[in-house]
C-alpha positions as CSV (number, residue, x, y, z in Angstrom):
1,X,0.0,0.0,0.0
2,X,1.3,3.7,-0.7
3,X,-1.0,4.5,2.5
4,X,-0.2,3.4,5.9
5,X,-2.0,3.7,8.7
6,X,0.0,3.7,12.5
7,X,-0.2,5.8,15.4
8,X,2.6,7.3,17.8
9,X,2.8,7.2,21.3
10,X,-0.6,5.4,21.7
11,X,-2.2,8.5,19.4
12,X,-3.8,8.8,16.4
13,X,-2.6,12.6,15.6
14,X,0.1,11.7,14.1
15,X,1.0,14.6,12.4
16,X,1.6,16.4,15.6
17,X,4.5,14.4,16.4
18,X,6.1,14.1,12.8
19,X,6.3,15.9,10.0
20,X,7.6,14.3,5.6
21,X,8.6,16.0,2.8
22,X,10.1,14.7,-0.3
23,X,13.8,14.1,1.2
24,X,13.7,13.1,4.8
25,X,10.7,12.7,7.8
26,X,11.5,13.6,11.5
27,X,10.0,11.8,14.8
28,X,10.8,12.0,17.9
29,X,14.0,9.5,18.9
30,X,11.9,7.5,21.1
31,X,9.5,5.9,18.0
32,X,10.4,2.7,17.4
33,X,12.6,1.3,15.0
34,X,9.7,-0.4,13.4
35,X,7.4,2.5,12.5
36,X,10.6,4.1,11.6
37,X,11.1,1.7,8.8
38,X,7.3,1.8,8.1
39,X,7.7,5.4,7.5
40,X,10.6,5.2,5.3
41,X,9.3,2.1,2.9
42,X,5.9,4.0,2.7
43,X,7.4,7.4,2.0
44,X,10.7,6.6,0.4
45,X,12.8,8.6,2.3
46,X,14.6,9.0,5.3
47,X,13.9,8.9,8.7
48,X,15.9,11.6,11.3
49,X,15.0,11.7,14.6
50,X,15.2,14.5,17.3
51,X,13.1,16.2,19.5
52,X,12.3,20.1,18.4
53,X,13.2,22.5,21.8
54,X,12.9,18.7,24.1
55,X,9.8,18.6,22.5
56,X,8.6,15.4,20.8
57,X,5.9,17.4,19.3
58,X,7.7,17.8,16.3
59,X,4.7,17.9,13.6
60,X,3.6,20.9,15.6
61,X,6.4,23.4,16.3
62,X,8.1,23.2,12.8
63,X,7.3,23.1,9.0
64,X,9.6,22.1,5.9
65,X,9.3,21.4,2.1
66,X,12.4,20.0,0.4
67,X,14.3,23.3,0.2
68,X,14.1,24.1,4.2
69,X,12.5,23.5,7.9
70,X,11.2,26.0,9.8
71,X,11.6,25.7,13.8
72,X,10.8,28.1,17.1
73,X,13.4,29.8,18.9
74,X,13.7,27.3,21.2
75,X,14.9,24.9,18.9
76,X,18.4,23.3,20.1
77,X,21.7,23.4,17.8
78,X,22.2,19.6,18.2
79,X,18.4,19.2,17.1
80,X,19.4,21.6,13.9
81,X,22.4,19.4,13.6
82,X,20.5,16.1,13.5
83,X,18.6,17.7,10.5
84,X,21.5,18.8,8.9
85,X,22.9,15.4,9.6
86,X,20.5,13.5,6.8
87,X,20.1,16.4,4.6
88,X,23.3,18.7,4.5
89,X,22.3,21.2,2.5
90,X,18.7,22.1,3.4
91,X,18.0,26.2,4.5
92,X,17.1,26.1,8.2
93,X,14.7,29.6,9.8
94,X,14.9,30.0,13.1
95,X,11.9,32.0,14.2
96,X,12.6,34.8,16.5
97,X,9.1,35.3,17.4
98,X,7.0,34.7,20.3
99,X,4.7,32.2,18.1
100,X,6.2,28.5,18.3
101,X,3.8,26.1,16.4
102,X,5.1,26.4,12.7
103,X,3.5,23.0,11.6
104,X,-0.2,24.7,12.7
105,X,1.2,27.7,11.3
106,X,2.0,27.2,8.1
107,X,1.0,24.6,5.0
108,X,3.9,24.0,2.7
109,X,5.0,21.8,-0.7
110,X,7.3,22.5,-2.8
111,X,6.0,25.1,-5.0
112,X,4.3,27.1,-3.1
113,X,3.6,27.9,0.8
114,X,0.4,29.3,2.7
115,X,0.3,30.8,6.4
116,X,-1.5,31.7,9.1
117,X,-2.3,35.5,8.0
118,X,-1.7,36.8,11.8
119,X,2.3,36.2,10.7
120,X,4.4,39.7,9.9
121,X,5.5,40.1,7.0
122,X,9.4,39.8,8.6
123,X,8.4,36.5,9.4
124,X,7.1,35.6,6.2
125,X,10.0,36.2,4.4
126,X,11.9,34.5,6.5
127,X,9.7,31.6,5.6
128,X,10.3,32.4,2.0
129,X,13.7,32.5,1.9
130,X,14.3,28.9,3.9
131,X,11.5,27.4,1.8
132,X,12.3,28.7,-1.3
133,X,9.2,29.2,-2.7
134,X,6.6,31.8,-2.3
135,X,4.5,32.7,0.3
136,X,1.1,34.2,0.8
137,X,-1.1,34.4,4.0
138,X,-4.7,32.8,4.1
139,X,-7.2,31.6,5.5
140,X,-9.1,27.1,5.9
141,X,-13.0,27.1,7.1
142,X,-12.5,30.4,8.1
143,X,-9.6,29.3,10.7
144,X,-6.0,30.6,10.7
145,X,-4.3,27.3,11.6
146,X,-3.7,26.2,7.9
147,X,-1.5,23.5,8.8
148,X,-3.1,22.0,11.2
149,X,-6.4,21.6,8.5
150,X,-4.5,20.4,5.2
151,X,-1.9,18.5,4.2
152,X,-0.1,18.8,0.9
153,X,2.1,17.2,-1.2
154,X,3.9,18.1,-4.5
155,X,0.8,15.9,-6.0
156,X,-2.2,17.5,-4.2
157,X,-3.9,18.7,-1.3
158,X,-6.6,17.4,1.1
159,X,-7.7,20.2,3.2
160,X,-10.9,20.4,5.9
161,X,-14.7,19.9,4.5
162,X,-15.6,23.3,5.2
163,X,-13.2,24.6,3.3
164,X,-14.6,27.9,1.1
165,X,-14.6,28.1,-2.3
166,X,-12.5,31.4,-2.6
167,X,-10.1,29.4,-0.4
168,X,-9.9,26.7,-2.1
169,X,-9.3,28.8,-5.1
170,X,-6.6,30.3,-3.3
171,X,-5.0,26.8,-2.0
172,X,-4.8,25.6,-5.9
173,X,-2.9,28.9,-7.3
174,X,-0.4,29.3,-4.3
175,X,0.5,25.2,-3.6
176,X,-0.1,24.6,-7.8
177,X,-1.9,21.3,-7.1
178,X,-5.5,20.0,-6.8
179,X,-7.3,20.4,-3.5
180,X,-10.0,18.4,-2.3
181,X,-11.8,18.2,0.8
182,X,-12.1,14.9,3.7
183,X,-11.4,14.1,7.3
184,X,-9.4,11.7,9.1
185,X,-9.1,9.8,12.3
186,X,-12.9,9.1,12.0
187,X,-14.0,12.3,11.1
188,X,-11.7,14.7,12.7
189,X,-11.6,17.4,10.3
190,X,-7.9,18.6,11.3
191,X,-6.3,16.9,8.5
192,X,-2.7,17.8,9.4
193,X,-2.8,16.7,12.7
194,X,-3.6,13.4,11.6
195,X,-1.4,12.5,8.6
196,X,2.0,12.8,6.9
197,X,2.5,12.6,3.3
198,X,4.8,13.1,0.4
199,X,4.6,12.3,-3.3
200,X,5.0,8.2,-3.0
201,X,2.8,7.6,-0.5
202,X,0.4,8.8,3.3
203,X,0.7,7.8,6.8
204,X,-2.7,7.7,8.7
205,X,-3.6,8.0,11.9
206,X,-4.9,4.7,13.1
207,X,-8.3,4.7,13.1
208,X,-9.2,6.5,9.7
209,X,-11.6,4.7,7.7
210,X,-11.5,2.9,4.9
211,X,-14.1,5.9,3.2
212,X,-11.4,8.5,4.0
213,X,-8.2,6.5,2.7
214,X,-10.2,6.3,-0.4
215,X,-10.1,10.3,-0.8
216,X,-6.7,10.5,0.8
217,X,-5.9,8.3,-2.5
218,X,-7.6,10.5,-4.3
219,X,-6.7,13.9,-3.3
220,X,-3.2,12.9,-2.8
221,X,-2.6,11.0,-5.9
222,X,-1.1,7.6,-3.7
223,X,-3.2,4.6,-4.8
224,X,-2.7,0.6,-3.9
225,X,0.5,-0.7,-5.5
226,X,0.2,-3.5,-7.8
């Protein structure tokens, strides 16, 4: 299967402890080696582990594409060099900002990023220049959290059910990729706290259904391997 479904520390939001791109995912360094390896042969890419700032809420506090991470101030220079570790070369931003959760903060591929429009517009060049790509400020359902209610991949988007159509709109020109709409986790409509993904393949939380793995497929272009 190019979806997975697991959960991490007993949860199924697994996106709040782990984030993927195209190049590497992170956890935190106490996730087993087995889930580890689940998440590498379902996403084709490499695991790194580290906490972000002692956190293992790693999904959370920071946000990447394949060009750069973005972390809170609090983030530790031996958890920057674990990153750098696995991926040499990738632009790391340090926000000096009071604001911490970058992974609810901002929604990211790799052509294009979206973020919460309370963000300066210091702050969201910062974003642009580690991400490399560019970045404008919007809104999902209304709600500023946009990554915390989407999750996108170089191949498309699945973003919250009540997302607007002028959002939507908005999601397609900035991320260039279709967007469609579903839950996971049984409902929960906070998409990105619930799953990882990258263009070979998802991670689920545990208990999504078989209903919304169908439109994860979908959305995200990651279908049953032959």
């Amino acid at each position: 299967m190019a979806i997975e479904l697991i959960g991490l520390f007993g949860c199924a939001s697994i996106g709040v402890f782990s984030l993927a791109t195209e190049k590497i995912a992170v956890v935190p360094p106490i996730v087993s080696n087995a889930k580890a390896s689940q998440l590498e042969k379902c996403l084709k890419i490499k695991v790194v582990r580290t906490t972000i700032g002692g956190s293992v809420l790693v999904g959370a506090l920071a946000s990447a594409n394949s060009n750069g991470i973005v972390l809170p101030h609090y983030v530790a220079e031996e958890e920057v060099d674990a990153i750098k570790s696995e991926v040499p070369d990738i632009n790391v931003a340090v926000m000096e900002t009071k604001r911490t959760a970058y992974g609810n903060l901002v929604l990211a591929n790799d052509k294009g990023v979206i973020t919460d429009p309370r963000l300066k517009a210091e702050d969201l060049a910062s974003i642009s220049d580690a991400l490399g790509v560019e970045v404008v400020t919007g809104e999902i359902a209304g709600l500023p959290y946009v990554g915390s209610l989407a999750t996108a991949t170089n191949k498309g988007a699945l973003a919250h059910p009540l997302l607007k159509e002028e959002e939507q709109q908005r999601l397609k020109e900035v991320l260039k990729v279709p967007v469609d709409l579903g839950t996971i986790n049984c409902g929960i409509p906070y998409v990105g706290m619930g799953m990882i993904a990258n263009s070979h393949g998802a991670v689920a939380g545990f208990v999504t259904t078989g209903p919304e793995l169908f439109i994860i497929g979908q959305a995200l272009d990651v279908v049953k391997e032959e």
